[in-house]
VODO-102129 format. One record per atom (N, C-alpha, C): residue number from 1; atom name; x, y, z. Coordinates in steps of 0.2 Angstrom, whole numbers, plus 5000, padded with zeros to 4 digits. Atoms other than C-alpha are relative to their C-alpha. Example, Ala and Ser with C-alpha at 12.3 -4.5 7.8 and 13.67 -1.06 7.14 Angstrom:
2
{nr:1, atom:N, x:5004, y:4994, z:5000}
{nr:1, atom:CA, x:5062, y:4978, z:5039}
{nr:1, atom:C, x:5004, y:5006, z:5000}
{nr:2, atom:N, x:4996, y:4994, z:4999}
{nr:2, atom:CA, x:5068, y:4995, z:5036}
{nr:2, atom:C, x:4996, y:5005, z:5003}
REM end
This chain:
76
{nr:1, atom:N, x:5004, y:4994, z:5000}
{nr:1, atom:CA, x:5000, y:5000, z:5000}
{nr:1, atom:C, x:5004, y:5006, z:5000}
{nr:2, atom:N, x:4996, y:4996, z:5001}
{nr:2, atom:CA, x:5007, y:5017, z:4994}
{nr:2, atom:C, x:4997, y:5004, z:5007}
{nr:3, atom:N, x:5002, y:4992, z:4996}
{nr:3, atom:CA, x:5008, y:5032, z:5007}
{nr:3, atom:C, x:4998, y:5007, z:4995}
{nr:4, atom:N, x:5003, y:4993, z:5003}
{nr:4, atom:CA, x:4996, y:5047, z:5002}
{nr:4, atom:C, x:5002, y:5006, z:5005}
{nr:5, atom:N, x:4999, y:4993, z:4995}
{nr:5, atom:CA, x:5000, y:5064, z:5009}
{nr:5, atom:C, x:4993, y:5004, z:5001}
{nr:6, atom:N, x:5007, y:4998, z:5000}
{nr:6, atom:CA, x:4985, y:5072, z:5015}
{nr:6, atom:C, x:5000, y:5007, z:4994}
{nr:7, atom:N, x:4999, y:4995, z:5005}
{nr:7, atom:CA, x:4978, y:5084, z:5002}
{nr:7, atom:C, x:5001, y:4998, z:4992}
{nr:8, atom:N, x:4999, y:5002, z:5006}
{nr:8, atom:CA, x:4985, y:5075, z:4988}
{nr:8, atom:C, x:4997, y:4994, z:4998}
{nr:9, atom:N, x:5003, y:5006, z:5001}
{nr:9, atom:CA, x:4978, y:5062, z:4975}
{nr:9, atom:C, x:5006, y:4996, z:4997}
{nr:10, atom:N, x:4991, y:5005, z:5002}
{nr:10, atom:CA, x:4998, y:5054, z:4972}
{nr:10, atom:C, x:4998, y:4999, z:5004}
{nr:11, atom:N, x:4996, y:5004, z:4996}
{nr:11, atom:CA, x:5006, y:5042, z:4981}
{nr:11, atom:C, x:5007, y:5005, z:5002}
{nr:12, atom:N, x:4992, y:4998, z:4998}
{nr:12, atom:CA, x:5023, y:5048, z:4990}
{nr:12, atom:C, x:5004, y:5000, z:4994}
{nr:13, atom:N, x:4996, y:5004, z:5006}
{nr:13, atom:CA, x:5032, y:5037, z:4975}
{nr:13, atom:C, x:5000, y:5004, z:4996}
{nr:14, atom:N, x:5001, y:4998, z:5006}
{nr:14, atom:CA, x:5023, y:5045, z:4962}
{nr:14, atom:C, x:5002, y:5008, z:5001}
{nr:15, atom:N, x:4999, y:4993, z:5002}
{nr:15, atom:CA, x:5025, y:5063, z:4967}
{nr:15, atom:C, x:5008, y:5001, z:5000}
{nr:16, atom:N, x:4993, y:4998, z:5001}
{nr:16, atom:CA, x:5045, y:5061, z:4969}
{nr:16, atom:C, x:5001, y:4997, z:4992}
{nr:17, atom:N, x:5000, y:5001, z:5007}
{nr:17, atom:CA, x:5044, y:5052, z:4952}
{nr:17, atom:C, x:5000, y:5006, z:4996}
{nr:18, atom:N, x:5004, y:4994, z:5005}
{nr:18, atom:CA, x:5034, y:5068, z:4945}
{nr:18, atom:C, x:5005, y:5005, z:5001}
{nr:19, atom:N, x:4997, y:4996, z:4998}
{nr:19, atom:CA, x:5047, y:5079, z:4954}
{nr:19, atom:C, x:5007, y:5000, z:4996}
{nr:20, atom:N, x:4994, y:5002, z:5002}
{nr:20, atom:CA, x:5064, y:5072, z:4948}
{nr:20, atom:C, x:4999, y:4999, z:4993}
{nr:21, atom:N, x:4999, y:5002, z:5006}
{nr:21, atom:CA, x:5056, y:5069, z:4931}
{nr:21, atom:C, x:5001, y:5005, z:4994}
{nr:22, atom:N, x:4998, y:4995, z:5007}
{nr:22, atom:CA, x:5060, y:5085, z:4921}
{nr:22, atom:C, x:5002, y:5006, z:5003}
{nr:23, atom:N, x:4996, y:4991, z:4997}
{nr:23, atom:CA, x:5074, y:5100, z:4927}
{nr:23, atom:C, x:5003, y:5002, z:4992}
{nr:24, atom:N, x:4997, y:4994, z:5006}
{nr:24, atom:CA, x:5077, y:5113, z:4913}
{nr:24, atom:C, x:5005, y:4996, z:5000}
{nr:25, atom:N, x:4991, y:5000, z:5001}
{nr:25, atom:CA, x:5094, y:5109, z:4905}
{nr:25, atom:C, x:5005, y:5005, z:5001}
{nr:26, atom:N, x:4996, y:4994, z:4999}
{nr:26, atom:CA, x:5101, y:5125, z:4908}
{nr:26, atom:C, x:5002, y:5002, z:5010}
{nr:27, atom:N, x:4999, y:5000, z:4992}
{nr:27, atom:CA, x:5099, y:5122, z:4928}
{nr:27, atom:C, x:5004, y:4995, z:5003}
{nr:28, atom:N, x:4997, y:5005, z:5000}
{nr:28, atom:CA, x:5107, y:5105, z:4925}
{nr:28, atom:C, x:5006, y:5002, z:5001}
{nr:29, atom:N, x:4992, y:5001, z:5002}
{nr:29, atom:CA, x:5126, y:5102, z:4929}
{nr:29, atom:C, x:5002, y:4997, z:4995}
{nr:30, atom:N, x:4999, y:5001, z:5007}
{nr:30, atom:CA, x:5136, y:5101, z:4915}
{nr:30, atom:C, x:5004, y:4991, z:4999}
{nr:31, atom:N, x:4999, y:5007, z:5001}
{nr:31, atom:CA, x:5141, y:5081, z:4920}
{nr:31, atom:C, x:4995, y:4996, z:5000}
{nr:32, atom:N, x:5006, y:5006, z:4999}
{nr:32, atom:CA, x:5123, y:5076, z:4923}
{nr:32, atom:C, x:4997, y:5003, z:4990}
{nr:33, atom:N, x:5002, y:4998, z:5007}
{nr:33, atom:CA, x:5119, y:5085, z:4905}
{nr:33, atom:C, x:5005, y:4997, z:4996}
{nr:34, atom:N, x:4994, y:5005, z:5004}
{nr:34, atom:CA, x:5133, y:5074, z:4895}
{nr:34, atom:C, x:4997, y:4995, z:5004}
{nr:35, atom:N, x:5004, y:5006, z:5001}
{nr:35, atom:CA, x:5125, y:5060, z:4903}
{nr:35, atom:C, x:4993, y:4999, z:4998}
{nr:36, atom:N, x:5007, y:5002, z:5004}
{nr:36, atom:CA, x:5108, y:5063, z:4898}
{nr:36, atom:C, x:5001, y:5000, z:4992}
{nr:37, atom:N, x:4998, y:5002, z:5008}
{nr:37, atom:CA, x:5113, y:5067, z:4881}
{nr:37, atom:C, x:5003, y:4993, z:4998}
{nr:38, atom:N, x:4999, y:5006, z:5003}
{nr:38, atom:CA, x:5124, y:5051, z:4881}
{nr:38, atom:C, x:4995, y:4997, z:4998}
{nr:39, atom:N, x:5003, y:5005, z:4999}
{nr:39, atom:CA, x:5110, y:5042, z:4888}
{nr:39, atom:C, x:4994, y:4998, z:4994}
{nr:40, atom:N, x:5005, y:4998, z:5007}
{nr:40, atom:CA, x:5099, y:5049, z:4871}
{nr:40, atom:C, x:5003, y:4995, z:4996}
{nr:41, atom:N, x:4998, y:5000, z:5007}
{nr:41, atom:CA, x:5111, y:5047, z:4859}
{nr:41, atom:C, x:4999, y:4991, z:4999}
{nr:42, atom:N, x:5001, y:5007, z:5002}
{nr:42, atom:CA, x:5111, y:5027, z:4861}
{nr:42, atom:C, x:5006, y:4996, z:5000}
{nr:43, atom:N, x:4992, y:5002, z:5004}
{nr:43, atom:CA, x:5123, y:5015, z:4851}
{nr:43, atom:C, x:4996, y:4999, z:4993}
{nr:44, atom:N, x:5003, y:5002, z:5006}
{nr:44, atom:CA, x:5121, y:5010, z:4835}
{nr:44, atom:C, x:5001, y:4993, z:4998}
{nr:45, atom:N, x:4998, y:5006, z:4998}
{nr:45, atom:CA, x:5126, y:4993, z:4840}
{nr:45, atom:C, x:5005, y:4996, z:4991}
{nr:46, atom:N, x:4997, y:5002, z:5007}
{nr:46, atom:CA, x:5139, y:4990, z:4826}
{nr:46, atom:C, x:4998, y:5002, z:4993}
{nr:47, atom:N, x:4999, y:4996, z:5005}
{nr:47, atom:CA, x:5131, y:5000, z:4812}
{nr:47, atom:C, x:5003, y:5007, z:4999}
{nr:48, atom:N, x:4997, y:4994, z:5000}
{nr:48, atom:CA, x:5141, y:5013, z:4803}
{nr:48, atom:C, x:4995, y:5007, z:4999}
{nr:49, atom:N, x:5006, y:4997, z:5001}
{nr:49, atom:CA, x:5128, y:5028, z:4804}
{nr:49, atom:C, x:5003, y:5005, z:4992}
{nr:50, atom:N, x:4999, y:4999, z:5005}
{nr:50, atom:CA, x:5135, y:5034, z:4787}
{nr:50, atom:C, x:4999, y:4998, z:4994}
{nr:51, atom:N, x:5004, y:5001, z:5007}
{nr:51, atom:CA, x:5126, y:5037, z:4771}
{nr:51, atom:C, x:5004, y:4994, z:4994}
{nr:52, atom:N, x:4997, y:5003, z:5006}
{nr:52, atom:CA, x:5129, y:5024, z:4760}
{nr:52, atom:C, x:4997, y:4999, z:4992}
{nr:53, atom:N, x:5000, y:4999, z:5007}
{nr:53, atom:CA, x:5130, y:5025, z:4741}
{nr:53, atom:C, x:4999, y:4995, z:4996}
{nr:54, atom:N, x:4999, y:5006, z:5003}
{nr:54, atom:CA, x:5125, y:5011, z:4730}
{nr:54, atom:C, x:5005, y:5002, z:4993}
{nr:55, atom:N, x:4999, y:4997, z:5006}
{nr:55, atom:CA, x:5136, y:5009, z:4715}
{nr:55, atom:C, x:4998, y:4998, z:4993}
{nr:56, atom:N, x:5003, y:4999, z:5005}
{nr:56, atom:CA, x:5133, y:5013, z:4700}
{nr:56, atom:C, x:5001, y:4994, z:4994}
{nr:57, atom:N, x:4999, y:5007, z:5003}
{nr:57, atom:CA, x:5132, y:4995, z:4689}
{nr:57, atom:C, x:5000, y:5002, z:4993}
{nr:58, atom:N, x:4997, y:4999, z:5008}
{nr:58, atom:CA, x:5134, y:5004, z:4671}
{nr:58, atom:C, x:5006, y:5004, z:5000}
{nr:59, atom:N, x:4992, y:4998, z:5004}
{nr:59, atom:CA, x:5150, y:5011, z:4674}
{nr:59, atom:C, x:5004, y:4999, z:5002}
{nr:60, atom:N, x:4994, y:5005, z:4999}
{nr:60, atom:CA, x:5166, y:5004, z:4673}
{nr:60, atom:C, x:5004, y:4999, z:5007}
{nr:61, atom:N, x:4996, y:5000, z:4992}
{nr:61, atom:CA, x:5174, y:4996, z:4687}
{nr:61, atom:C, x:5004, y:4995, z:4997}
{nr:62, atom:N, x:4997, y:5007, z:5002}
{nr:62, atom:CA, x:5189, y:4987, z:4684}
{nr:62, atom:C, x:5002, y:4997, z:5003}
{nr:63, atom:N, x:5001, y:5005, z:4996}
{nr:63, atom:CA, x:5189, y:4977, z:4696}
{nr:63, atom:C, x:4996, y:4992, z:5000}
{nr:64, atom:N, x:5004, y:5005, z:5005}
{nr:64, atom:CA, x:5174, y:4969, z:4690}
{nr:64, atom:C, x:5000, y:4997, z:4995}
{nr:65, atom:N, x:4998, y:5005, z:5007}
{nr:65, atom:CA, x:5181, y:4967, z:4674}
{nr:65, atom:C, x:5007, y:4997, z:4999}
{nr:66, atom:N, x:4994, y:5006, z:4997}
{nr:66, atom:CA, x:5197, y:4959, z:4681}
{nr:66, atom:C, x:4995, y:4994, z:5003}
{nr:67, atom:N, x:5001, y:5005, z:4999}
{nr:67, atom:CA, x:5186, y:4948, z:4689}
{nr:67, atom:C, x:4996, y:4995, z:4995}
{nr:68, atom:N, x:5004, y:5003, z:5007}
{nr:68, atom:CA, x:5173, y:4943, z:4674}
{nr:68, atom:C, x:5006, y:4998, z:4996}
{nr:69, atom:N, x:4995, y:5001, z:5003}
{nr:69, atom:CA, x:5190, y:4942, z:4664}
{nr:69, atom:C, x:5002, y:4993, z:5003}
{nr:70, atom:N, x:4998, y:5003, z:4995}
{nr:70, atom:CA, x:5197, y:4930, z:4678}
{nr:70, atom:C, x:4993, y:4992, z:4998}
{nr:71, atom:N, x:5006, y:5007, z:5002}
{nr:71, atom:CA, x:5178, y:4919, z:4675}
{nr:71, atom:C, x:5001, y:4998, z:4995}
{nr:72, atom:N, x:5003, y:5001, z:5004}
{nr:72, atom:CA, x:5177, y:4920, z:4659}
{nr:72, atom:C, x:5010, y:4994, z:4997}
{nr:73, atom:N, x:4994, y:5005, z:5001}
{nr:73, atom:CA, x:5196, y:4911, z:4656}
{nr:73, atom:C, x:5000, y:4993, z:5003}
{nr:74, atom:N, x:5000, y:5006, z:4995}
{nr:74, atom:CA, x:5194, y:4898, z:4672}
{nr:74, atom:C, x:4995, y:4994, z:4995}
{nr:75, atom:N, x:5003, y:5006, z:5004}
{nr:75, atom:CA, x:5178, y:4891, z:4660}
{nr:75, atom:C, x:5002, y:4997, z:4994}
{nr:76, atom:N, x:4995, y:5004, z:5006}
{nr:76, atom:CA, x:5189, y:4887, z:4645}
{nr:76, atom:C, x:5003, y:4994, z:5002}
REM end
């Protein structure tokens, strides 16, 4: 059973939840403000978050055409 404060329709619990749950950032210290942004930003758990490019399959890569060269000999 939770403790109510007379007066109020909270619980003790709830009202220090509701109390600790949102201080300006500009009141914040600047070590608890770097962990709440870390705490945002997340991971990206092994993906690189950089745009990737497909490429372009009509034009020349000579890599490709080393390797095609390289098949097209082996089935001889």
């Amino acid at each position: 059973m939770d403790l109510m404060r007379p007066g109020s329709c909270f619980s003790v619990q709830e009202e220090q939840e509701m109390a600790n749950k949102y201080i300006p950032k500009d009141k914040m210290s600047k070590k608890k403000r770097r962990a709440e942004y870390a705490k945002r930003r997340g991971s990206w758990n092994g993906v690189s978050p950089e745009t990737r490019v497909m490429p372009n399959k009509k034009a020349y890569d000579r890599n490709r055409a080393r390797s095609q060269m390289r098949r097209e000999t082996q089935d001889v």
